[in-house]
C-alpha positions in Angstrom: 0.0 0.0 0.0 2.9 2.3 1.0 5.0 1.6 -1.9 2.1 2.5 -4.4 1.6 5.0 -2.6 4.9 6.5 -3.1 4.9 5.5 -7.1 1.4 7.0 -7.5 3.0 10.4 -5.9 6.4 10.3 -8.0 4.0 9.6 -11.1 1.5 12.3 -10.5 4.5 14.9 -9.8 6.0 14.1 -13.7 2.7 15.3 -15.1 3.1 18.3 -16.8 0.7 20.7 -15.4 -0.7 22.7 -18.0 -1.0 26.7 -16.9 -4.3 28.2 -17.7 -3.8 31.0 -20.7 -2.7 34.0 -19.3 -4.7 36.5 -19.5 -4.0 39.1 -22.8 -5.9 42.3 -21.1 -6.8 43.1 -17.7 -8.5 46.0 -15.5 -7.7 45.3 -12.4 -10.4 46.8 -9.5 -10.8 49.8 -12.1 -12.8 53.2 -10.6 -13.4 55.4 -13.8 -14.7 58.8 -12.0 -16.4 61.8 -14.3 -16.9 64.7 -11.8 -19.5 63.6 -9.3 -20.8 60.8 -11.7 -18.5 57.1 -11.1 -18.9 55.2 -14.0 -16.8 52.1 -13.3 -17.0 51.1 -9.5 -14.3 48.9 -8.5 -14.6 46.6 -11.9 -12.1 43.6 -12.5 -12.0 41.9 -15.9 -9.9 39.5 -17.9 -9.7 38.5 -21.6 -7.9 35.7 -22.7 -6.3 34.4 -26.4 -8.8 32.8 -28.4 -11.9 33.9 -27.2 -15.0 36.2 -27.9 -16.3 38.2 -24.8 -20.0 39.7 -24.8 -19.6 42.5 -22.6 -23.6 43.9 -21.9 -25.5 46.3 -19.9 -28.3 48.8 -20.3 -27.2 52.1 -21.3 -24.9 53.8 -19.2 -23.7 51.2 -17.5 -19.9 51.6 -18.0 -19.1 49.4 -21.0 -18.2 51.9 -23.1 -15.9 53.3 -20.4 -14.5 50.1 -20.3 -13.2 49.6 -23.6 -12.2 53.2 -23.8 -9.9 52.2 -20.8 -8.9 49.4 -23.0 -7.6 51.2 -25.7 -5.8 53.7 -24.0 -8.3 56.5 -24.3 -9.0 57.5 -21.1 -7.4 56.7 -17.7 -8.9 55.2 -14.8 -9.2 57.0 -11.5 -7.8 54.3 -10.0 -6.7 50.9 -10.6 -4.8 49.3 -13.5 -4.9 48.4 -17.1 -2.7 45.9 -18.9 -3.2 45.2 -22.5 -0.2 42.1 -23.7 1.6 43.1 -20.1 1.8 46.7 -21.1 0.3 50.4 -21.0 -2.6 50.3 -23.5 -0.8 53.8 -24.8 2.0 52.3 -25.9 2.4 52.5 -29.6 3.8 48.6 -30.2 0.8 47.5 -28.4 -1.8 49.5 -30.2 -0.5 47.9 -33.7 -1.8 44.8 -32.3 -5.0 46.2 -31.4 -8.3 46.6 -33.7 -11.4 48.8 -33.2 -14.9 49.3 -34.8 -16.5 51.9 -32.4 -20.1 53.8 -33.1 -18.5 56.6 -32.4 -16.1 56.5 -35.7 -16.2 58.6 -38.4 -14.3 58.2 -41.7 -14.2 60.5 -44.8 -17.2 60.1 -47.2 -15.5 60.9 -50.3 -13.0 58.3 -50.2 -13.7 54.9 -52.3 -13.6 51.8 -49.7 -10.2 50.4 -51.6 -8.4 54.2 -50.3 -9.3 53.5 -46.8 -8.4 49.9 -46.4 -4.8 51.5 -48.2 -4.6 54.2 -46.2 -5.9 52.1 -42.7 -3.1 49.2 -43.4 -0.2 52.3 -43.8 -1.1 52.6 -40.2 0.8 49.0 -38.9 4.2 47.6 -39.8 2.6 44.3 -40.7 -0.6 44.9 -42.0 -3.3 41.9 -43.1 -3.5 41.8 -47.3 -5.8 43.9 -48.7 -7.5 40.8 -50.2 -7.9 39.2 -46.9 -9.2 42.7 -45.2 -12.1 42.6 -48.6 -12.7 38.8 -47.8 -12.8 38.3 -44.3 -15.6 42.4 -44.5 -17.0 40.5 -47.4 -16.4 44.1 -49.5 -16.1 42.2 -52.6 -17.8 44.2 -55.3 -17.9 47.4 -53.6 -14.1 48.4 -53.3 -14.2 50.9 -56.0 -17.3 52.6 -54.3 -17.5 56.2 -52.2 -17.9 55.5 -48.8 -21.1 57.8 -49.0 -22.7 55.4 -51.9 -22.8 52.8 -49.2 -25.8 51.8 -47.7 -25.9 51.7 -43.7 -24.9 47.8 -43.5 -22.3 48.0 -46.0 -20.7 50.8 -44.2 -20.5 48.6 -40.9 -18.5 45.8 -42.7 -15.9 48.9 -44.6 -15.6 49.5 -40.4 -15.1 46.1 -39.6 -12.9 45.7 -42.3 -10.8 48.5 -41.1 -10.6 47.3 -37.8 -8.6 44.1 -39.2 -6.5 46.3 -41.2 -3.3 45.2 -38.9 -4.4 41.9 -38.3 -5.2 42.5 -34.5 -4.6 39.8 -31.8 -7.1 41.8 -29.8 -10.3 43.1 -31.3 -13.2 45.6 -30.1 -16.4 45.4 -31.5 -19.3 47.9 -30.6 -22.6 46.9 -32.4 -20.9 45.9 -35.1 -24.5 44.7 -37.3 -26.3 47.3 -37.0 -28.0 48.2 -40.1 -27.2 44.8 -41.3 -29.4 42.5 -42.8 -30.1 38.6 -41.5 -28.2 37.2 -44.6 -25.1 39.9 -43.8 -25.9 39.8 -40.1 -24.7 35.8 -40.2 -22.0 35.8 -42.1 -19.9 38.6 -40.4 -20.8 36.1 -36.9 -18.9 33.6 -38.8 -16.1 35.9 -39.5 -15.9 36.5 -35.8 -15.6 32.5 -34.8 -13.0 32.2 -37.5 -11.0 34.9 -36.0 -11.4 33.5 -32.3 -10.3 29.9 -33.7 -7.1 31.6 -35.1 -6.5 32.4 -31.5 -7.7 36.2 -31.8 -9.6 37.8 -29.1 -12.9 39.5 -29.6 -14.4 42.0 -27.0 -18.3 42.7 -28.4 -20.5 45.1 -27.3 -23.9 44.6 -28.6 -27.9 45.4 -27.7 -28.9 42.2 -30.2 -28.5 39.5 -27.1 -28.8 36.4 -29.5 -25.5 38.1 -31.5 -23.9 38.1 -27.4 -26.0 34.4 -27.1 -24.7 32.8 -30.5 -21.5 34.5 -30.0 -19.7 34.8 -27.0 -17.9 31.9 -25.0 -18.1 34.1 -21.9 -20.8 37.0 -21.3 -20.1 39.3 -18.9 -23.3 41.7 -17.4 -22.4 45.3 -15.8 -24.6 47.5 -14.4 -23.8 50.7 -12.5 -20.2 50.0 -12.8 -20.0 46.9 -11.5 -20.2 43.3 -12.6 -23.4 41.6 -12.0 -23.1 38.2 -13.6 -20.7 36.5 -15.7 -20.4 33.2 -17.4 -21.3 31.0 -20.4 -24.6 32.1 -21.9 -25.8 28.6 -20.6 -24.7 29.8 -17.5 -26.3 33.2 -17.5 -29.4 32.1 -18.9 -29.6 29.4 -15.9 -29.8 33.0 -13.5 -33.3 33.3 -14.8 -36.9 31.5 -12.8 -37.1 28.6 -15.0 -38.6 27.4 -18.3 -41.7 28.3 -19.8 -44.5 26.0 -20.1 -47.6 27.5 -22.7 -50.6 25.6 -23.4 -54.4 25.6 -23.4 -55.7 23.9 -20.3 -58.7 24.4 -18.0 -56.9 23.9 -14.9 -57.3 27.0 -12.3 -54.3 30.1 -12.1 -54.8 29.8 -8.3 -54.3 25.3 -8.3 -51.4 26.0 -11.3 -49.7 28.4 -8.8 -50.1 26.0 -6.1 -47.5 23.7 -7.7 -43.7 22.9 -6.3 -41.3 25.1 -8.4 -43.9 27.4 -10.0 -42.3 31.5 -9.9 -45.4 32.4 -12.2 -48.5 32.0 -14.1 -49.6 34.8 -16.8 -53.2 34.2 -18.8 -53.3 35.3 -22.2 -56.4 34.7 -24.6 -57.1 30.9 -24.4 -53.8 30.5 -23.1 -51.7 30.3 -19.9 -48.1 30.6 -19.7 -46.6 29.3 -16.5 -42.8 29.6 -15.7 -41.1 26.5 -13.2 -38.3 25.7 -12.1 -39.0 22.2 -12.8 -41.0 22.3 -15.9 -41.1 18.5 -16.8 -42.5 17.8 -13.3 -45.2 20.6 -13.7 -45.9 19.3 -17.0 -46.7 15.9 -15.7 -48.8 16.8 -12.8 -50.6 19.3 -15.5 -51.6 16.0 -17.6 -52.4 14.2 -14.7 -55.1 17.1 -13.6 -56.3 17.5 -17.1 -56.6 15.1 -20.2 -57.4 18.0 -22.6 -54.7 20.1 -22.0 -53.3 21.1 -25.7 -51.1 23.5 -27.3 -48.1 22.6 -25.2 -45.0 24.4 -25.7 -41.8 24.5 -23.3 -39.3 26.6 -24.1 -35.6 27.3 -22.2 -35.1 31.2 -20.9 -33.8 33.4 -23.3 -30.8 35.7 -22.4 -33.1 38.6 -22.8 -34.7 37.2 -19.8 -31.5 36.8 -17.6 -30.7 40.1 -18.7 -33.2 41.9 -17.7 -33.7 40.2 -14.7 -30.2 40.6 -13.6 -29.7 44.3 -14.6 -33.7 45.8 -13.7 -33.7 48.2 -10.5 -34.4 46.2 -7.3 
């Protein structure tokens, strides 16, 4: 027993541990002030190689603070910021860095193919210009004023310019808007190629099933500080429970009366109740009442979580 023992030990101490990615961006316990208003209150957040982070929030809840913070555009009021183990000022590590921000404005009376040119001057090793027009999907439209463009095509000339030096690290703010389903999909697609390349993606967006499709790791602020954070699975999971919708002539007052019920809404000829433990409601629902049609469960959505998580208590 001893001796295997002692070989189980020596064995388990030759096995390589593997260290956990280290961490390519980092504000640590960050405090943004603006006069009497604090927009970041003590906020700590990581980003890692390889993945895309959802950062949400209702408006005004610090995210775009955060990624200003990121990029070297404002300073914190206390606290620290690391982007690849450095000042996020410093010129060498804002080659490496990408942004499409609301807030940007480019020259209409350029054609696209001058501002990928003139973007890609910017960095010692820029992407191709073929590969910027592929990965935007601007095929067809490089020879176009930027003003020509309609509001969705505009979005991917941004997005395009944001990989103009082939980023490790890339920020994203609404980056569909004005897009179409069709364009919409395809530029998410573009996103999980660039995380699989080992490229990191910080997203800012109000569509939550572009955060829920998206993101390996959400992370919900509100008032400055984090609220939740996790998979979507994970975040969704935050919310009262699946909902159950059917027609059925079964009582609110006995339907509420069930283990694991949070709520039961009437609508028209139907009733929407929301458990915890929706396949046991369900049962004792049949049980009670052979008639009972119509029946639909459904998982929460992330809007759900969302709002439950960030609404004033």
């Amino acid at each position: 027993m001893q001796a295997t023992a002692v070989l189980q030990e020596s064995y388990a101490a030759r096995i390589p541990t593997v260290p956990a990615p280290a961490a390519i961006a980092s504000l640590d316990n960050i405090t943004k002030r603006y006069k009497a208003t604090t927009a970041l209150d003590g906020l700590s957040l990581s980003l890692h190689p390889g993945e895309v982070v959802a950062l949400l929030g209702p408006n005004g809840a610090g995210k775009s603070t955060a990624v200003r913070l990121m990029l070297g555009l404002a300073s914190p009021s206390s606290g620290s910021v690391h982007i690849f183990g450095g000042d996020p000022r410093d010129p060498a590590t804002r080659t490496r860095v990408g942004a499409m921000l609301q807030v940007a404005r480019i020259p209409e009376t350029l054609r696209v193919r001058e501002h990928i040119d003139l973007f890609r001057s910017y960095y010692p090793r820029p992407l191709a210009f073929e590969e910027v027009v592929r990965i935007a999907q601007l095929q067809g439209i490089e020879n176009r004023l930027f003003s020509q463009l309609s509001g969705g095509q505009k979005q991917r000339v941004l997005f395009g310019l944001a990989l103009c030096g082939d980023p490790d690290l890339l920020f994203l703010d609404e980056p569909t808007v004005g897009m179409d389903i069709e364009a919409r999909r395809s530029l998410w697609q573009q996103i999980r190629s660039l995380a699989a390349r080992g490229k990191t993606v910080l997203l800012t967006t109000h569509y939550l099933e572009e955060a829920d499709a998206l993101a390996h790791r959400i992370v919900v602020i509100d008032k400055g500080r984090i609220v939740s954070e996790g998979t979507p699975s994970e975040i969704k999971s935050q919310t009262a429970g699946r909902k159950i919708r059917c027609r059925t002539t079964l009582s609110i007052d006995w339907l509420r009366s069930l283990s694991g019920v949070t709520a039961v809404e009437h609508s028209g000829e139907h009733v929407t109740v929301t458990a915890t433990n929706a396949e046991s409601v369900v049962r004792e629902m049949l049980l009670r009442d052979e008639a009972l049609s119509g029946l639909e469960i459904t998982s929460p959505a992330l809007e759900d979580a969302f709002l439950e998580l960030t609404s004033a208590k």
